[in-house]
C-alpha positions in Angstrom: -3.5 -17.0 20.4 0.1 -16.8 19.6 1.3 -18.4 16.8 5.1 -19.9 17.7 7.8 -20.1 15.1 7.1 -23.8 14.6 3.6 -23.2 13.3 4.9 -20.6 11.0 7.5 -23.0 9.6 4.8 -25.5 8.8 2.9 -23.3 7.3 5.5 -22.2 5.6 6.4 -25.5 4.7 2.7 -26.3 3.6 2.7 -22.9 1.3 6.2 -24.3 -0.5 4.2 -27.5 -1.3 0.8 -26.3 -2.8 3.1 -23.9 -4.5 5.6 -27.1 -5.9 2.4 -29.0 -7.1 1.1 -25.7 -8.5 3.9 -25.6 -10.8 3.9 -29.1 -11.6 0.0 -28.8 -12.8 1.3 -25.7 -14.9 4.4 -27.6 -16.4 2.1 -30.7 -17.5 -0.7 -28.3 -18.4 2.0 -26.5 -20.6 0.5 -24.5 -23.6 -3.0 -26.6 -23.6 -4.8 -23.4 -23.0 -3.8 -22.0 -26.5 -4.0 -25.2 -28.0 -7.5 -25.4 -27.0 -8.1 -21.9 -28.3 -6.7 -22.2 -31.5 -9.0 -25.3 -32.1 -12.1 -23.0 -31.0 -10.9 -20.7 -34.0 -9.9 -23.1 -36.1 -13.7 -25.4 -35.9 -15.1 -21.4 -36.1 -13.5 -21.1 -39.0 -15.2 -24.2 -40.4 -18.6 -23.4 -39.4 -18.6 -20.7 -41.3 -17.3 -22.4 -44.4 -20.1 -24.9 -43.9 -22.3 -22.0 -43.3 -20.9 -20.1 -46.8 -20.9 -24.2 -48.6 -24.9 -24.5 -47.6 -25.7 -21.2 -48.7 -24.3 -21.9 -52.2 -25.8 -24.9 -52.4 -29.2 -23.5 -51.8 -28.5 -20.9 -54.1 -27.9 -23.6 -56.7 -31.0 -25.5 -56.5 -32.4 -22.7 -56.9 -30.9 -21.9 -60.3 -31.6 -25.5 -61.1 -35.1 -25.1 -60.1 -35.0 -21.6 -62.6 -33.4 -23.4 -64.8 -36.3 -26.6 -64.6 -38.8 -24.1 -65.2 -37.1 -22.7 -68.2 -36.3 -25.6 -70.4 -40.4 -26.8 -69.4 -41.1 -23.4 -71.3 -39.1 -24.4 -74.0 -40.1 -27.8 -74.8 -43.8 -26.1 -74.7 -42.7 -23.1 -77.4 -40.8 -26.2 -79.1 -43.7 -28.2 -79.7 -46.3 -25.5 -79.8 -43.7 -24.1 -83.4 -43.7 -27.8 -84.2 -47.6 -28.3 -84.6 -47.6 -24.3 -86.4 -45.0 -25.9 -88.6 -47.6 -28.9 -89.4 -50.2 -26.8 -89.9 -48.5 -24.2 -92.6 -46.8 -27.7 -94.3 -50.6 -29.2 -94.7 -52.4 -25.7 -95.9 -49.4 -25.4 -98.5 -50.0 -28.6 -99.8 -53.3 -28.0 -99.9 -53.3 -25.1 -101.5 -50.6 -26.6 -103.9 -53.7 -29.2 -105.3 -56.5 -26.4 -105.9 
């Protein structure tokens, strides 16, 4: 089947317009592509802050925890020196009145 030169001028035609409203979609689309990609590396960028901000924080209760633990210790050396102290005070005065 033949093809005649009218056919081929409205498929020509046809082609011209899908190629005018492929344009048109690219003009409107304009530079969203990069825009969009940018935004992917920018919201990477802040998962791994979070990511860095989390694991400091969990390093810090942990040093709090540490550091719990530690001044517990010391209020039991404080008071364990305090009741020594009691105990040399009252066998000085006692040995102060023999």
């Amino acid at each position: 089947m033949e093809t005649t030169i009218a056919q081929k001028l409205e498929a020509l035609v046809k082609l011209q317009t899908i190629d005018s409203k492929l344009e048109e979609i690219k003009k409107i689309r304009g530079d969203l592509p990069e825009e969009v990609r940018d935004l992917e590396d920018e919201l990477e960028g802040y998962e791994t802050r979070v990511g860095k901000y989390q694991s400091d924080i969990q390093n810090l209760n942990d040093e709090i925890t540490k550091n719990k633990l530690a001044i517990k210790d010391a209020e039991k050396n404080i008071k364990k020196y305090e009741d020594q102290q009691k105990k040399c005070k009252k066998q000085q005065r006692i040995r102060c009145y023999h």
